[in-house]
Structure formats: C-alpha cells, structure tokens
C-alpha positions, 0 to 999 in steps of 0.5 A: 390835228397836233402834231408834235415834232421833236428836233433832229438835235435830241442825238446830242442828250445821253439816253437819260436827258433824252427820256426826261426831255420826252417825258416832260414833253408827253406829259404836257400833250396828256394835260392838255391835248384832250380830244385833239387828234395828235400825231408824234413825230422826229428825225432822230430815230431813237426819239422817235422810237422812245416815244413809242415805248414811252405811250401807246395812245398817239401814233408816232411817225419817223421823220426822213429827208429820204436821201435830199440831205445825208447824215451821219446816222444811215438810218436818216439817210433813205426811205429803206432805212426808214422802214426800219426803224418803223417796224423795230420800233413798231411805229405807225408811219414814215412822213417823208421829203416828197422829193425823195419819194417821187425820186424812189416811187417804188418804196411806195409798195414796200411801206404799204407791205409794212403796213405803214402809213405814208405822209410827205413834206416839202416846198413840192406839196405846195404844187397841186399837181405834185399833190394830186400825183402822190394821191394817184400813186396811193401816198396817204397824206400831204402836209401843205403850207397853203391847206385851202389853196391846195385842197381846193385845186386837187379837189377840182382834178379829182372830179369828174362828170357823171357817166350819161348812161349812170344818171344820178338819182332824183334823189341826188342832191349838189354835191352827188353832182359829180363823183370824186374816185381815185383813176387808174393809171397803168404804170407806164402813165404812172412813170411818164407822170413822174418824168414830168415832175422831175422837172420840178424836183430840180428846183 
C-alpha cells in the first residue's frame, strides 16, 4: 500500500498554490500508482478536504495528533474535531496519534456511528500489547515501524486453542489448528485494560 502524506505546512499556500501543488501531486499518483492500493492523507484539513474534491478514486484520511499537541486551527486540535472535517468533507477516515485515543476511548463509538474507518500512529504502535488492545476495542488499523515484529506478537495473543468439545475436523489442515477471533471483553475489563496502558502513554 502507498499512502501519500501531505505536510501540515500546506496552510502557508493560498487556496490557488495549493490546488496546483494537489494537483500535480495527483497526477503523478495517476501515472504511476497502477493497481497499487493508495490511501491519501494530511494534517491540514483543507488539503485534506480539496483532495477529495479533486478525485474520487482513492479514499482520502484526515490526519490529527488528537489533542498530544495543540494548534492554532481547532479542528486539528481533537478526535471530535476530526469528525468533522471527515463528514463536511466526506472523507473515508480519521488516522490518529494512538495516544490520543486511548486517552478518549469513547470517540471510538462515535467514528464508527460516522461511518468512518480508524487508523492510529505513533512510538505506542510499536507495542504489541497497545496494538492488540486497540484491536480489541475495534480501531481498524495500525501503522507500525516494525510490521513483522508487531504482526507476529498480536498474532500470537489472538490465538487460541480449540475448544475439546469442538474438535476440528479430519479434514483440518496446520493452520485450522488454532482459531483466530476477536474476545470479548466487558467494558469494565475494556477500562482496567486502558488503565494499564496509561502508563505507557506517560513516556
């Protein structure tokens, strides 16, 4: 996957620079991303939203630090915020500091009732626990710097043995031997869970 990020400094170009700046950027994407899943995304909101208006073929995602740092521009300053620019500007996502949404679990449910997908990055993502956690609680991807490592010790606290009285069938080859689901914790377990990681958000 591409994804294309656009600098938080575009708010420094008048509305005309920035559309051709956009503009030429698209157009190399077009000549040369091909088949290539690509994702679009910025900090700057009205980037964010001009790519949008600008092409329809690539699903484009508004940046925050979710309230880690604050700006100037509010609507770069919480994950509400980001809510709305996604829906005024009919965007597919929100890709977040991971910081800022385990210390406000609850937009979680809000930017699914947008229907909106949910990314999170950050130093945090490089924890597998973190990253397992934000699986739990329904968050939609993760962006690592070590994919492998990562993908490796989730995939290990997301399995579990096959239940003795639901025996697999002969049929079942290795990788049927155990069964990947996403548990269910009650939201009491949800917020023990997120106490715990509020240790690691101090660092």
């Amino acid at each position: 996957m591409f994804v294309s990020r656009f600098s938080s400094n575009l708010h420094c170009l008048n509305s005309i620079v920035l559309v051709h700046v956009l503009r030429t950027v698209l157009q190399v994407v077009f000549d040369y991303a091909k088949d290539r899943p690509v994702i679009f995304s910025s900090f700057q909101p009205d980037a964010a939203q001009l790519v949008r208006e600008l092409q329809s073929t690539y699903p484009v995602y508004f940046l925050t630090d979710a309230g880690n740092q604050m700006y100037k521009d509010e609507r770069r300053n919480s994950l509400e915020e980001a809510i709305k620019v996604c829906l005024e500007g009919k965007l597919q996502g929100i890709v977040s500091e991971v910081k800022g949404v385990f210390r406000n679990p609850s937009a979680i449910a809000k930017i699914k009732e947008s229907n909106l997908s949910l990314l999170t990055y950050g130093k945090l993502n490089n924890v597998g626990e973190a990253v397992y956690m934000q699986y739990v609680m329904g968050i939609d991807g993760v962006i690592v710097d070590f994919v492998e490592e990562i993908s490796e010790s989730v995939t290990l606290m997301m399995i579990r043995p096959p239940s003795p009285s639901s025996p697999l069938p002969s049929s079942a080859s290795k990788d049927d031997v155990a069964a990947i689901a996403r548990p269910e914790f009650s939201q009491k377990e949800i917020d023990f869970l997120l106490k715990l990681l509020s240790q690691l958000i101090q660092h």
